[in-house]
C-alpha positions as CSV (number, residue, x, y, z in Angstrom):
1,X,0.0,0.0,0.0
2,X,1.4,3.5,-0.8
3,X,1.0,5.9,1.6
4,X,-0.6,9.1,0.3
5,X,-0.3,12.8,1.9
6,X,-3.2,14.7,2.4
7,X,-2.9,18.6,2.4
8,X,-4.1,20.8,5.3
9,X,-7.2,22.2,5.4
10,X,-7.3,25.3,4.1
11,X,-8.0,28.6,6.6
12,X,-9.9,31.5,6.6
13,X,-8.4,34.9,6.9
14,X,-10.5,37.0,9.5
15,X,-11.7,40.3,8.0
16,X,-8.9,43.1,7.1
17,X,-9.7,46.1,8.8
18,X,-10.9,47.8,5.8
19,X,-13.5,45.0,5.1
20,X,-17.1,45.9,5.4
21,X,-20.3,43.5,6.3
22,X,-22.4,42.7,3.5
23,X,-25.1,43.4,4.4
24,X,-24.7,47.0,6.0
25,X,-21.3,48.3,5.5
26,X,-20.2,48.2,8.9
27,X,-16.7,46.8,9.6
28,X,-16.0,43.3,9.1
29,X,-16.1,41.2,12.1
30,X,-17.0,37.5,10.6
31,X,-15.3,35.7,7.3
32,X,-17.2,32.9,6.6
33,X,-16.4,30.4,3.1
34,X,-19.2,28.8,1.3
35,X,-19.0,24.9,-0.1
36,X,-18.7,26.6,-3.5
37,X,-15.9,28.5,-2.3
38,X,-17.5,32.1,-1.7
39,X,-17.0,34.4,1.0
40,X,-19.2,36.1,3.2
41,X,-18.2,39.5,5.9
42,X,-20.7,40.3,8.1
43,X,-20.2,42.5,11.6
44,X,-20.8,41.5,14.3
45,X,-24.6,42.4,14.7
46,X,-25.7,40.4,11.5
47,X,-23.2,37.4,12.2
48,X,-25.1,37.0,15.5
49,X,-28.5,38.0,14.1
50,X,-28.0,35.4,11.8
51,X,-26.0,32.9,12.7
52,X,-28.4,29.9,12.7
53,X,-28.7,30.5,9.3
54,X,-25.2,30.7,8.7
55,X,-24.0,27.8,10.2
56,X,-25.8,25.9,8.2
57,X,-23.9,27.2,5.1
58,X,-20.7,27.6,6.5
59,X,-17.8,25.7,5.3
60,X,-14.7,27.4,7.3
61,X,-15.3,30.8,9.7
62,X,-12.8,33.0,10.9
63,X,-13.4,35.8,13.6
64,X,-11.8,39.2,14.8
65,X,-9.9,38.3,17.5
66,X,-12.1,40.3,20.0
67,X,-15.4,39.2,19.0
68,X,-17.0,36.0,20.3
69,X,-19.2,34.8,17.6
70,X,-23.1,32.9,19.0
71,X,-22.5,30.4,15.7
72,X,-19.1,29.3,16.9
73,X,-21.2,27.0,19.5
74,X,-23.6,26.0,16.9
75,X,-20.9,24.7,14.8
76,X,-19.4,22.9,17.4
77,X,-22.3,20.7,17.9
């Protein structure tokens, strides 16, 4: 049997500074990557808001270091 190397998965960038939500404009405080391969910003009002919905469309995540995201838990489980 050969052995074969698997890569590692890939990871998400948090939001740049200069990165605004999609859906208001506000800064960037959740990254999250699509099974297609898109990416999503939100702040951190709409990535709480919504983050039922999001886990279940979330591939990878990625946070700002100082916010504590409500789908992180979700995911988890």
């Amino acid at each position: 049997m050969t052995p074969t190397l698997t890569p590692p998965p890939e990871t998400v960038a948090p939001p740049a500074a200069d990165e605004r939500c999609d859906r208001c404009n506000a800064a960037g405080k959740l990254r999250i990557t699509l099974a297609g391969g898109s990416e999503l910003v939100f702040c951190g009002h709409h990535a709480n808001k919504y983050a039922e919905d999001l886990v279940k469309i979330t591939v990878r995540y990625a946070t700002d270091p100082e916010f504590t995201w409500r789908g992180a838990d979700l995911m988890a489980n």
